[in-house]
C-alpha positions as CSV (number, residue, x, y, z in Angstrom):
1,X,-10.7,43.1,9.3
2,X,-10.9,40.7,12.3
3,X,-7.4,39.8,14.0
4,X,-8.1,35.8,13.6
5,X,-9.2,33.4,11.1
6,X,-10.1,29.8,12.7
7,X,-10.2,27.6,10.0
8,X,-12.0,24.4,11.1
9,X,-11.0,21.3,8.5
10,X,-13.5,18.8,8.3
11,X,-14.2,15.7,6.7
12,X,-16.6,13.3,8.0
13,X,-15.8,13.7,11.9
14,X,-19.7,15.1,12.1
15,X,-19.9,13.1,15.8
16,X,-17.3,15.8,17.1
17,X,-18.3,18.9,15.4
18,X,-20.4,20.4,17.3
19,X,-18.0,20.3,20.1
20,X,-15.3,21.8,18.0
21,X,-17.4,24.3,16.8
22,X,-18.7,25.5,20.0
23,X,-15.1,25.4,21.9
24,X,-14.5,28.0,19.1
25,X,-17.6,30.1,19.4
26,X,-17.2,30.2,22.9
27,X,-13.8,31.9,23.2
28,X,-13.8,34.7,25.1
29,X,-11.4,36.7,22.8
30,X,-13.9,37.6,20.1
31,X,-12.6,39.3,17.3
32,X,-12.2,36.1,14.9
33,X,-13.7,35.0,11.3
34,X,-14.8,31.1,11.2
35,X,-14.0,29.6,7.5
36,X,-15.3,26.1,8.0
37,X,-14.1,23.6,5.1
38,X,-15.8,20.6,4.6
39,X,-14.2,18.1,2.3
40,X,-17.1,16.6,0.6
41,X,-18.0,14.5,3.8
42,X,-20.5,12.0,3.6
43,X,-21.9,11.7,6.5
44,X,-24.1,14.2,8.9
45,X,-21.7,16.9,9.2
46,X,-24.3,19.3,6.9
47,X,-26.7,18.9,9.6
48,X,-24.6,19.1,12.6
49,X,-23.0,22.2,10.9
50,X,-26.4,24.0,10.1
51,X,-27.5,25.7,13.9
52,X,-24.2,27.1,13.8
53,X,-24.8,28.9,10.4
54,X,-26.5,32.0,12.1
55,X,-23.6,33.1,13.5
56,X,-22.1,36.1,11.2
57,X,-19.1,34.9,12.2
58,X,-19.5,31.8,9.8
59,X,-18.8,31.3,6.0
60,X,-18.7,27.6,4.8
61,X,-16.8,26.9,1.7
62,X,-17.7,23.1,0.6
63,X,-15.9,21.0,-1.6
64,X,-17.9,18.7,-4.0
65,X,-15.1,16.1,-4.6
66,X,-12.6,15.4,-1.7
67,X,-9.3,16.8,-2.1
68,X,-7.6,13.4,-0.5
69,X,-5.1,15.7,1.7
70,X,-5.7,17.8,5.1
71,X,-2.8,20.2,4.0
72,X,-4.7,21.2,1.0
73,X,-7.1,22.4,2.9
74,X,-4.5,24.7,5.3
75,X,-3.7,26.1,2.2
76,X,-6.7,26.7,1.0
77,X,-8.2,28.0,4.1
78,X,-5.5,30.4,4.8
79,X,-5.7,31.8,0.9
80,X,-9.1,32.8,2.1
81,X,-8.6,34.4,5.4
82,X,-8.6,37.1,6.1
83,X,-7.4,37.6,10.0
84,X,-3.9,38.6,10.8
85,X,-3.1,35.9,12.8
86,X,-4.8,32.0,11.7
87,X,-5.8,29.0,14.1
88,X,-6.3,26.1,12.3
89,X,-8.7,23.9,14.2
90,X,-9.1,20.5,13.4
91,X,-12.8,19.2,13.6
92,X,-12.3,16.6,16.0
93,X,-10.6,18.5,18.9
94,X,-11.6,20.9,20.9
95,X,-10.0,24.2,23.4
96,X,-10.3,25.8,26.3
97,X,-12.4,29.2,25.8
98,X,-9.2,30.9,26.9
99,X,-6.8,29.9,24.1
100,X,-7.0,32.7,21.8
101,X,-7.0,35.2,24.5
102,X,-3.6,33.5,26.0
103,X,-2.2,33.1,22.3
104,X,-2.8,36.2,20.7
105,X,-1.3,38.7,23.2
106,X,2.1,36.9,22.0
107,X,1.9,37.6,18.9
108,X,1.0,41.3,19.2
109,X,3.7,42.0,21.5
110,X,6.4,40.4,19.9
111,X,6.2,41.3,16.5
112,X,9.5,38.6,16.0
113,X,7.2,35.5,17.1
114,X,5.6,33.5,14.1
115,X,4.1,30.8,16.0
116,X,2.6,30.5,19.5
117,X,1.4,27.7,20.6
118,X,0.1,26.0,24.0
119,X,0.3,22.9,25.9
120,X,-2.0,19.9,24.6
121,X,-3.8,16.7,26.5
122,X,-4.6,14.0,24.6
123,X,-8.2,12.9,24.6
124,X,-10.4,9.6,23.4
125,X,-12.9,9.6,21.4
126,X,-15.4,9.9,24.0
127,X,-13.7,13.4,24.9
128,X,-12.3,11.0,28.6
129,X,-8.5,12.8,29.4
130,X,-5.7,10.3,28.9
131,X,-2.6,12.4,29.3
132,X,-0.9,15.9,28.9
133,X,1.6,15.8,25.8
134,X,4.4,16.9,28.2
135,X,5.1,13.0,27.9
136,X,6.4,13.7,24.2
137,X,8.5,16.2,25.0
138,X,10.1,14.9,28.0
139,X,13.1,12.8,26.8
140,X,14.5,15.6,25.1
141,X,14.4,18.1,28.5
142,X,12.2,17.0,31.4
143,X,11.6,20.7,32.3
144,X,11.4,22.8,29.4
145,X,8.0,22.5,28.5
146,X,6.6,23.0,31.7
147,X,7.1,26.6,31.5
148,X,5.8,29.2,29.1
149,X,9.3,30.7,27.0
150,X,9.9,32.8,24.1
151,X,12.9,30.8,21.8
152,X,15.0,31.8,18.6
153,X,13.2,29.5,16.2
154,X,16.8,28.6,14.4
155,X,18.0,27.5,17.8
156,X,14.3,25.7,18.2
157,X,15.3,23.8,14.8
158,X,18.7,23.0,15.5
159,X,18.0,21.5,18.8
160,X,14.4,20.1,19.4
161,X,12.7,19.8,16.0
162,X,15.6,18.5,14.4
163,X,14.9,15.4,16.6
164,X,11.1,15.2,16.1
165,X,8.2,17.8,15.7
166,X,7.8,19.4,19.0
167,X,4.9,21.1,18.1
168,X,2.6,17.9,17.9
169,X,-1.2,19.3,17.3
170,X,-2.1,21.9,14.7
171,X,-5.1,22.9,17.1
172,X,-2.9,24.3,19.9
173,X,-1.2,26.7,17.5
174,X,-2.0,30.3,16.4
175,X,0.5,31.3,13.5
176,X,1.0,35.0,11.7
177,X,-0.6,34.8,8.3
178,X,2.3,36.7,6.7
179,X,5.1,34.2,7.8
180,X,3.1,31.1,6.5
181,X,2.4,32.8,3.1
182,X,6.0,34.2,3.0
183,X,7.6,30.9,3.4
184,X,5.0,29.3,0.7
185,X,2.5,27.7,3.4
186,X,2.2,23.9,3.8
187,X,3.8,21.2,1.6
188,X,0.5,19.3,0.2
189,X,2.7,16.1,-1.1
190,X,3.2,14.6,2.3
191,X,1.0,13.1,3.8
192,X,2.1,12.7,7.6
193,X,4.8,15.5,8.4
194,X,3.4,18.4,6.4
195,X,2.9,20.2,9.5
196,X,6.4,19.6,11.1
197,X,8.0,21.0,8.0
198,X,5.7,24.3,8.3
199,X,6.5,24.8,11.2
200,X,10.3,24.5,10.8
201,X,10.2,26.9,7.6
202,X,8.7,29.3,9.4
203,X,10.6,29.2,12.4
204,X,13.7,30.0,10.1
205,X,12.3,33.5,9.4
206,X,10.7,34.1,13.2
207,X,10.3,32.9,16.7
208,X,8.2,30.7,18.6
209,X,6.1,31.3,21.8
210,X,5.0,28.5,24.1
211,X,2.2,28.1,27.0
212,X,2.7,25.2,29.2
213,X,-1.3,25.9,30.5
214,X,-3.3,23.0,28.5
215,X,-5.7,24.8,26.7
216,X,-6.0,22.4,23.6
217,X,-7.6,18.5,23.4
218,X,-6.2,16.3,20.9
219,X,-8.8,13.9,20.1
220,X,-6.5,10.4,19.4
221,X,-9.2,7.7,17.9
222,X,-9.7,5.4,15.0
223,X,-9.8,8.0,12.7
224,X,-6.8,9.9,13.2
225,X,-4.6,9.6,10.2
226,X,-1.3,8.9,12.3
227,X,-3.2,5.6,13.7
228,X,-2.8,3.9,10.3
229,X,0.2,1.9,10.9
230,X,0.7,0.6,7.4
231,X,2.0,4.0,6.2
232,X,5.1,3.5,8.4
233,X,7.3,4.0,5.1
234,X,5.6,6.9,3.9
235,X,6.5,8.5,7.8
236,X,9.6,7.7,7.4
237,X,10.6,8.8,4.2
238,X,8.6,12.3,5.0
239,X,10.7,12.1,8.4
240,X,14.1,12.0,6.3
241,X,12.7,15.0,4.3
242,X,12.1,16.9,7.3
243,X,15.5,15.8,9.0
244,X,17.6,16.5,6.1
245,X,15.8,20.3,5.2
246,X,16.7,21.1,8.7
247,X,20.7,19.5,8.7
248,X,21.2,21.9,5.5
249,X,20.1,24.8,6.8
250,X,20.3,25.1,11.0
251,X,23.6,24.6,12.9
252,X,22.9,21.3,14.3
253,X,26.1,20.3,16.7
254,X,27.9,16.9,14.9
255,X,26.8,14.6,18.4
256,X,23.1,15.3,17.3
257,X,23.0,15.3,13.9
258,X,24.8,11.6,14.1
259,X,22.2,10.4,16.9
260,X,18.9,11.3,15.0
261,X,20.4,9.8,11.9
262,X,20.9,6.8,13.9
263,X,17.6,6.9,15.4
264,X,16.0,7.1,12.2
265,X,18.1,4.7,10.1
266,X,17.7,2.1,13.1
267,X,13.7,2.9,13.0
268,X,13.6,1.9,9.4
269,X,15.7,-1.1,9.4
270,X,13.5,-2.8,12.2
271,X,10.7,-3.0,9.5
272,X,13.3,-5.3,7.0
273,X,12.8,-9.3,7.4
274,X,13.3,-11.6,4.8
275,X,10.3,-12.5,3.4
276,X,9.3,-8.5,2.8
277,X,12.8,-7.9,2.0
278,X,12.1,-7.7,-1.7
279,X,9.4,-5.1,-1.0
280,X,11.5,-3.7,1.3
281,X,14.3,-2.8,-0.9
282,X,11.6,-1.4,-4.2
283,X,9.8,0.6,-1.5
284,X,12.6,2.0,0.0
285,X,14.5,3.3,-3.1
286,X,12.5,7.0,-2.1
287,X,13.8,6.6,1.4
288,X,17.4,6.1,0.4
289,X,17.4,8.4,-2.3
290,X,16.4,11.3,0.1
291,X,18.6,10.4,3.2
292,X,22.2,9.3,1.3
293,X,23.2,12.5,1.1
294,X,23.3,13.0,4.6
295,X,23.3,10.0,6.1
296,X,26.9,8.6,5.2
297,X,26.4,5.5,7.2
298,X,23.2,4.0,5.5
299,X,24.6,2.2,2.7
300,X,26.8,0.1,5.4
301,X,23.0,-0.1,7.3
302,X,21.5,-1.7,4.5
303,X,23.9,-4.1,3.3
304,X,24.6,-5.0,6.8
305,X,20.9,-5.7,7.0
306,X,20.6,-7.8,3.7
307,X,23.5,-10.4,5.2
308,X,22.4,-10.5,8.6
309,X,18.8,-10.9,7.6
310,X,20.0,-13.8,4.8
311,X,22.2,-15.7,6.7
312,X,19.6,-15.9,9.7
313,X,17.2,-17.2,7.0
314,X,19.7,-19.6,5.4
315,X,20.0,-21.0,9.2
316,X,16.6,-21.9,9.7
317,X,16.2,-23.4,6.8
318,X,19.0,-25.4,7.2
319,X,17.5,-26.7,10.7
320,X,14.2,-27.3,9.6
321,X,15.2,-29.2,6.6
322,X,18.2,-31.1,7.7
323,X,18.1,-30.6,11.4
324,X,21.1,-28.7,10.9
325,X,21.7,-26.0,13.4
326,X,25.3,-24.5,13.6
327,X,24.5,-22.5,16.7
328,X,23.7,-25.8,18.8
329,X,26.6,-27.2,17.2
330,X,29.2,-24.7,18.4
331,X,27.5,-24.4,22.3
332,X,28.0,-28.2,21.9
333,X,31.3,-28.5,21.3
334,X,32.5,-25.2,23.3
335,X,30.7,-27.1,26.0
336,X,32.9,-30.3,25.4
337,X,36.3,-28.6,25.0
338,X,35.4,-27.0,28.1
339,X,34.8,-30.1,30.0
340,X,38.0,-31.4,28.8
């Protein structure tokens, strides 16, 4: 039995494949399995995928209808590993030949540790270097990251990922097999935070391992599903679940737990305006629904919102049919009393 399974996802990203596949091939710790998944893609992936096929190292399970979710694919790829220890590469980025050799040392010698997982850089979709992800890290503790650590994965939830998922890119991460499975792998109804909320289950029951050496390339382009803007309810909503799994189960200090409730609740009601606000309020039933019960201050939020965003409404109207603008009225007259 080899000690890793990659498992490279792939749906129509056949101009980066071959990179992906060869950053793979080319680690220098060899004892890995590839399972490559493709998800019914339509364009040339087949082809760019076939000189790689001598490799005994290979086996190529294709679906003939998409499954329309990445995460079904982590489940499915890990169900048919067979590695101790799974790094799930996504087709479109790319590694250092040393990340397994760096990553799998800290599993094997601390037996507590579920995930390790390196430092990332950000790439374009010409493979050009944009920036090291220490950036999204760095307003919750400038120096942290910048140094390789072993942490208690409850204290890990409590403090960082309660905030936002710390662990940003699936390809800079090497998980044991047995904690995924034991905490029921990856939750294939979201769309956007699936892998956040793996992450924090499995951190409950173990560890986590960092290295601050770069050793993974997120490809961010077109493509990427976290570029489609338009799904910013869905994030939300799947950010509340996340939130809300981790208030009910880690010991997350009163301060915090009010300021990412804040943070949150203020990043949802930027998106309300009055013209949307009826599609605001049908849409966002899921959202309230999941965060009332803890978030005690969201029902104020709202309503707040819906008179604020009303009256504001009502007073442009009234100027632009009337020429009737209260605002102008009162600096007017303040203005006048003043004088007198």
């Amino acid at each position: 039995m080899q000690k890793v399974t990659v498992i490279i996802p792939n749906y129509n990203h056949a101009q980066f494949l071959g990179r992906r596949i060869e950053s793979v091939l080319s680690q220098t710790f060899k004892d890995f399995e590839v399972i490559y998944l493709d998800d019914a893609s339509t364009d040339n992936s087949d082809r760019v995928i076939a000189p790689f096929l001598e490799d005994r190292r290979m086996r190529v399970i294709r679906n003939t209808v998409n499954s329309g979710s990445a995460f079904k694919q982590w489940n499915r790829g890990v169900r048919e590993a067979r590695g101790e220890y799974v790094w799930i590469a996504e087709a479109d980025d790319s590694a250092e030949p040393t990340l397994l050799s760096r990553l799998v040392p800290l599993l094997d010698q601390n037996p507590q540790v579920g995930i390790a997982y390196c430092q990332s850089m950000e790439v374009d979709g010409s493979g050009r270097t944009l920036r090291s992800f220490d950036y999204w890290t760095a307003d919750l503790d400038q120096e942290r990251w910048r140094h390789d650590f072993i942490a208690s994965g409850l204290e890990e939830c409590a403090k960082y990922l309660v905030v936002k998922n710390t662990i940003p890119n699936a390809s800079g991460v090497l998980f044991r097999r047995s904690v995924f499975e034991q905490t029921g792998g990856v939750v294939e109804t979201m769309k956007l935070c699936g892998d956040w909320i793996t992450w924090v289950r499995m951190l409950l029951v173990s560890d986590l391992a960092f290295v601050s050496e770069p050793l993974n390339y997120f490809r961010s382009h077109a493509g990427t599903v976290r570029s489609a803007t338009e799904q910013s309810n869905v994030l939300v909503l799947e950010q509340y679940q996340v939130i809300s799994f981790i208030l009910k189960r880690c010991p997350v200090s009163l301060e915090k737990r009010n300021q990412v409730l804040a943070d949150l609740r203020n990043t949802w009601m930027r998106s309300f305006h009055f013209r949307g606000m009826c599609r605001f309020l049908r849409q966002g039933k899921a959202i309230f629904r999941q965060a009332r019960p803890v978030d005690r201050f969201l029902a104020w939020k709202v309503a707040m919102n819906i008179v604020q965003t009303v009256l504001s409404a009502c007073r442009k109207e009234l100027g632009a049919r009337f020429n009737i603008h209260p605002r102008k009225w009162r600096d007017e007259f303040l203005a006048s009393w003043k004088a007198h």
